[in-house]
C-alpha positions in Angstrom: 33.8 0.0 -5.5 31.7 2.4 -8.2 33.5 5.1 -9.0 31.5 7.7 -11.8 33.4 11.0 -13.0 32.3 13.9 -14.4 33.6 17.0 -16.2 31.7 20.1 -16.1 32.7 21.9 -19.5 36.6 21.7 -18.5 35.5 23.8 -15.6 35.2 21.6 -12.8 35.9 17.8 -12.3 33.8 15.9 -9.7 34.6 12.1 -9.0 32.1 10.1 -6.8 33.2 6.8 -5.0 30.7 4.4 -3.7 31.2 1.2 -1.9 28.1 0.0 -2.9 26.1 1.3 -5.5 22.2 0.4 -5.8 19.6 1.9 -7.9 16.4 0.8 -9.9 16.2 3.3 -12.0 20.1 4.5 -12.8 19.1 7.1 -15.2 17.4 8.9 -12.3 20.1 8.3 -9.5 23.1 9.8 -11.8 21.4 12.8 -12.5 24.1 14.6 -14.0 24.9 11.5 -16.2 25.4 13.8 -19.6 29.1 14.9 -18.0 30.4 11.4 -17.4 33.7 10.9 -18.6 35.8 7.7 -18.4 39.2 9.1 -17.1 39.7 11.9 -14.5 42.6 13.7 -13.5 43.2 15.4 -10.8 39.4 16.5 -9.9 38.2 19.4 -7.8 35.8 17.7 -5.8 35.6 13.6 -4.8 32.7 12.0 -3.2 33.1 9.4 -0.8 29.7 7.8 -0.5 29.2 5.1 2.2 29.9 4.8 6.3 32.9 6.5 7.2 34.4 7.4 10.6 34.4 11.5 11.6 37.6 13.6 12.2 35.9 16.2 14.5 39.8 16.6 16.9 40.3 20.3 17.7 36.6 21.3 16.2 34.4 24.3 17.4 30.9 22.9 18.1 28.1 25.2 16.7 24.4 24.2 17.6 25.4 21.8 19.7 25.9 19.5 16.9 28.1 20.9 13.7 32.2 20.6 14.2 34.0 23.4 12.4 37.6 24.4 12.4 39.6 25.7 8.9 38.9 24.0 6.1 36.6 21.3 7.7 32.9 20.5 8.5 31.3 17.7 10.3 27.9 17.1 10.4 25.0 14.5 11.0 20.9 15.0 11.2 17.6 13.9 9.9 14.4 12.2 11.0 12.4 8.8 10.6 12.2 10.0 6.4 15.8 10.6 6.0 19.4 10.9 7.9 22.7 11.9 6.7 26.1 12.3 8.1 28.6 14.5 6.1 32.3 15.0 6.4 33.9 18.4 4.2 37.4 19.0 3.9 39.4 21.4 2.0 36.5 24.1 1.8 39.5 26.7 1.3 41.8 24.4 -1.1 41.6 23.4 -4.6 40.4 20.0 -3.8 37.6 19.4 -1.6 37.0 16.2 -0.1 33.6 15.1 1.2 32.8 11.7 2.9 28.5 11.4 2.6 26.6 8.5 4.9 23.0 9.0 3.7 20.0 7.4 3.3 16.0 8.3 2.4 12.9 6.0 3.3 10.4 6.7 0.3 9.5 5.5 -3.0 11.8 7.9 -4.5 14.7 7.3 -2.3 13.9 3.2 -3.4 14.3 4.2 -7.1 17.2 6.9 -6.7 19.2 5.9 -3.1 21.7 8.7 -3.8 19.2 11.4 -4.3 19.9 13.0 -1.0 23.7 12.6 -1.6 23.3 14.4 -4.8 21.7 17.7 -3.0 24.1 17.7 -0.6 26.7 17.8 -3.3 24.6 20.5 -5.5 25.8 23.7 -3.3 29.4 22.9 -2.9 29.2 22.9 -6.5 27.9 26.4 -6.6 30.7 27.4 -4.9 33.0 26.2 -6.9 31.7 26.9 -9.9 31.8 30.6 -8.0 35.1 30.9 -7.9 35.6 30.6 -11.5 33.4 33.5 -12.4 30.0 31.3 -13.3 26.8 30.8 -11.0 25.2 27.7 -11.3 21.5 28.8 -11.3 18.5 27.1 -10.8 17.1 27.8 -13.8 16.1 26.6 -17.9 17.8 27.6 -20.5 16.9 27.4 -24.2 18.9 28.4 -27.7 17.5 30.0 -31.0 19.9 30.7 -33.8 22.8 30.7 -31.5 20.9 32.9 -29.1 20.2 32.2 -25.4 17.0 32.5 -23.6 17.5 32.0 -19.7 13.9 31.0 -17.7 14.3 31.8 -14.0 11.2 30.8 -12.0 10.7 28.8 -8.8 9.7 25.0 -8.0 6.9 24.6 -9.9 6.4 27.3 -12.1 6.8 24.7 -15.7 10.1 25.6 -16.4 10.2 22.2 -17.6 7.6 22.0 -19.6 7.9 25.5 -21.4 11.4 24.2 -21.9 9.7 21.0 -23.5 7.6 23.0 -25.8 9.8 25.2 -27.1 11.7 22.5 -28.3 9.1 20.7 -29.9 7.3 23.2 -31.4 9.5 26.6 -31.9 12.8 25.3 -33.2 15.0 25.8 -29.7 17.8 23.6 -28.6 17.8 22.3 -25.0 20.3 23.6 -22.8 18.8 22.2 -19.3 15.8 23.0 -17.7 16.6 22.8 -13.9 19.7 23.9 -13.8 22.2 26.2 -15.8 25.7 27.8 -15.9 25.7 31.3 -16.8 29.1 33.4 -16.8 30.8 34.4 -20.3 28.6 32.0 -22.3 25.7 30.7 -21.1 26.5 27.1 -20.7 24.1 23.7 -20.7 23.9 21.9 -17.4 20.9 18.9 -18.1 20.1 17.1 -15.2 18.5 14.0 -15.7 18.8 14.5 -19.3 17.2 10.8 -20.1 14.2 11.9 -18.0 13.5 15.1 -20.2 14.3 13.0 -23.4 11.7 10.8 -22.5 9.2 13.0 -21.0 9.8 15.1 -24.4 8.6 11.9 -26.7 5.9 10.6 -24.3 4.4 13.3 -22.5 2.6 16.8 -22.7 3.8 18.8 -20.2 6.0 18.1 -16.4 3.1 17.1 -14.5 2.0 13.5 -15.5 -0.7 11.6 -15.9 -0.5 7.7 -14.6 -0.6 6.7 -18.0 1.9 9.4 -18.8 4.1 8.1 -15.6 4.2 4.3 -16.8 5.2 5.1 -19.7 8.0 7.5 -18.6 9.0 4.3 -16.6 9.0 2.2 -19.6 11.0 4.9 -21.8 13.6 4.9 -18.9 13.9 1.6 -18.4 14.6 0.7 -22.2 16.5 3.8 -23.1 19.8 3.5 -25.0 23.0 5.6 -25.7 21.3 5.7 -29.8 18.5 7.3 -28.7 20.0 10.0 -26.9 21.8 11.1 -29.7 19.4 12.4 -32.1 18.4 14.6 -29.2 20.6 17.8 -29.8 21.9 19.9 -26.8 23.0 23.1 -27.4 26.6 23.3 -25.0 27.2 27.1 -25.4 25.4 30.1 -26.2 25.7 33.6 -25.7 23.0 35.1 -23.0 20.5 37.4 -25.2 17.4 37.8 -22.7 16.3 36.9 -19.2 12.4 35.9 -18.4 11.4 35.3 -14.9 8.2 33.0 -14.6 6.2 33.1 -11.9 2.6 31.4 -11.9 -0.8 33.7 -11.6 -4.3 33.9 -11.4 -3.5 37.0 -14.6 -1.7 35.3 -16.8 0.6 37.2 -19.3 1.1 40.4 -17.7 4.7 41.7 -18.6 7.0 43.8 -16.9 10.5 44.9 -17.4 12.9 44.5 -14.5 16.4 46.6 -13.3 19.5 44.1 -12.9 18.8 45.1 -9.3 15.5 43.8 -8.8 16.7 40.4 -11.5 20.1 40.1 -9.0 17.5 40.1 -5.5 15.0 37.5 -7.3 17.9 35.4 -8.4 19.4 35.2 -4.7 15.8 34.8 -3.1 15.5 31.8 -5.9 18.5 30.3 -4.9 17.7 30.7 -1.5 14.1 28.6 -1.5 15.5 26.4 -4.0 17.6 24.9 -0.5 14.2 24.6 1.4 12.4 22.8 -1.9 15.0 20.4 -2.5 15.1 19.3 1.1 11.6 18.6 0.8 11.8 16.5 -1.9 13.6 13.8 0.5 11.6 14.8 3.6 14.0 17.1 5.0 13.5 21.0 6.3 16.1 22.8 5.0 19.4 21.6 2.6 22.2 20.0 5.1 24.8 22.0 3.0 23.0 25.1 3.8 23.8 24.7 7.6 26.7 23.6 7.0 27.5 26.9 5.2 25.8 29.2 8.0 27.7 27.3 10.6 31.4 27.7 8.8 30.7 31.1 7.8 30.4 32.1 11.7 33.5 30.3 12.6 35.2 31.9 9.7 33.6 35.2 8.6 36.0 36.3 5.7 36.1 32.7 4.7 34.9 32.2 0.5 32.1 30.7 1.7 30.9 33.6 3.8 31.2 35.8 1.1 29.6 33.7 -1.6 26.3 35.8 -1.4 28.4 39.3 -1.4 30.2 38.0 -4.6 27.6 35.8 -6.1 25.6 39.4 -6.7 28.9 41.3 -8.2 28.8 38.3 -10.7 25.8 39.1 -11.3 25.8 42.8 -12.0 28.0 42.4 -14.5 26.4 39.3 -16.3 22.7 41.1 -16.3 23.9 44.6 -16.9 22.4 45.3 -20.9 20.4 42.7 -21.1 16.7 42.7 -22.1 15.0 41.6 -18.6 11.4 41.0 -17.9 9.1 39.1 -16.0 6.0 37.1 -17.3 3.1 36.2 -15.2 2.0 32.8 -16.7 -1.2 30.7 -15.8 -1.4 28.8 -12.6 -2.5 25.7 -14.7 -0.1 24.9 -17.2 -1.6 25.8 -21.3 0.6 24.9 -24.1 0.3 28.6 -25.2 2.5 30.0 -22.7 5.6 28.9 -24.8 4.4 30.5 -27.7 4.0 33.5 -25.2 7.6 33.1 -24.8 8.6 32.6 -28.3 6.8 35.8 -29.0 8.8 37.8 -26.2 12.4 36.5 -27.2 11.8 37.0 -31.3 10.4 40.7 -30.6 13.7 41.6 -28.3 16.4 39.2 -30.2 14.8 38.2 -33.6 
């Protein structure tokens, strides 16, 4: 059996536990690899990863095909691209338990087998991560003399690679540029930090060129622990300013947003972000975010029901007196958006 633990800034302890364990590329299947720690004690959440037989006695059916009763969630779906069966217990506990059986047919799924596991995993996470007063966003996040800058944007809008440049050519420290913690302290969260690394020394922006894509292979496959550590990552900062990102045909048009309008665009981020990572395996929607609608019916004043209703609280009370704007930045990615950028967090924090 593989068993890989992680610890989340002391906040929350995830083990997973595979009976078998296959991946070309490991750096892209472990994609939260920076938080792996040998030794884990009691954690919050483990991770069963193979077959596993289903529990469903005394279960409500919703849809004709989820089984739901306290604490407990049974599910299975998918299509000829991908299919998943998924087991939750202990959704109102301090230790969840989650038994995954899931498999993708693509050339990603080939490199990265546990990709679809690892979405799955993602929103339970949230949730956790909830209930101890942070929101795992999907989102960059950069630091500049101690000073955070969080990028909020959708799929697609170069978070990555205006992360990438302001690293490499304004002086910021990487904090993650897919996903990030924010509460008290703005707090890293890299996923696939060997990817960044290596797109960082090798190539010009997120979207890659063959050339740019072979050699992003060869970086991966020859990567080692001593390279990763001259790459500096900023743990904790303080949150300073907030940009939102969202692609246009008029670039660099700049407007300040209320915490009411950043607290709706944050949720409605979120919200896609379910949709777009279930595409990425050939999926419709998340599994996890079914799962969530179908428990929240069963159990309407259930945590999970009221993770939206509390998730916005949170954030009315991280936003409120911060600088807030929102950028409109080319369609085509130009390395002068991060200076853009740059120019926007030095004039409100500088």
């Amino acid at each position: 059996m593989r068993v890989a633990n992680f610890n989340f800034h002391n906040l929350l302890r995830v083990r997973f536990e595979w009976r078998k364990f296959r991946a070309l590329l490991k750096s892209l299947d472990l994609s939260l690899s920076y938080f792996l720690v040998d030794e884990l004690k009691n954690p919050d959440i483990t991770v069963r990863v193979g077959p596993f037989k289903p529990a469903v006695s005394d279960c409500r059916v919703y849809e004709r095909k989820f089984f739901v009763k306290e604490g407990f969630f049974y599910g299975e779906g998918g299509n000829w691209r991908a299919n998943w069966a998924v087991q939750i217990e202990g959704l109102e506990k301090d230790e969840i338990f989650v038994n995954i059986n899931a498999k993708t047919r693509s050339f990603r799924g080939i490199l990265a087998p546990n990709m679809l596991v690892n979405l799955i995993v993602i929103p339970l996470l949230e949730l956790k991560f909830l209930e101890r007063n942070y929101v795992l966003l999907h989102a960059g996040a950069v630091s500049k003399n101690r000073k955070g800058l969080l990028i909020v944007g959708r799929g697609g809008s170069a978070k990555t690679s205006i992360a990438m440049d302001l690293v490499r050519k304004h002086g910021y420290e990487y904090m993650g540029d897919d996903r990030v913690l924010v509460g008290k302290n703005l707090l890293s969260f890299p996923t696939h930090v060997e990817v960044f690394y290596c797109m960082l020394k090798n190539a010009r922006s997120e979207y890659l060129s063959l050339h740019e894509k072979i050699k992003l292979i060869f970086c991966l496959r020859n990567l080692r622990i001593k390279n990763l550590r001259e790459f500096k990552i900023c743990d904790m900062s303080p949150l300073n300013c907030v940009l939102f990102i969202h692609p246009s045909s008029r670039p660099y048009k700049i407007k300040s947003l209320s915490v009411e309008d950043a607290k709706k665009k944050i949720l409605a981020n979120m919200l896609t972000e379910y949709f777009e990572m279930a595409r990425i395996v050939g999926l419709g929607i998340l599994p996890t975010f079914e799962f969530f609608n179908a428990y929240s019916a069963a159990f309407p004043n259930s945590s999970v029901a009221k993770f939206q209703e509390k998730l916005l609280v949170l954030l009315e009370d991280l936003l409120s007196g911060l600088p807030i704007y929102e950028v409109s930045v080319p369609i085509r990615y130009e390395e002068g958006i991060a200076s853009v950028i740059d120019s926007i967090f030095e004039r409100e924090i500088g």
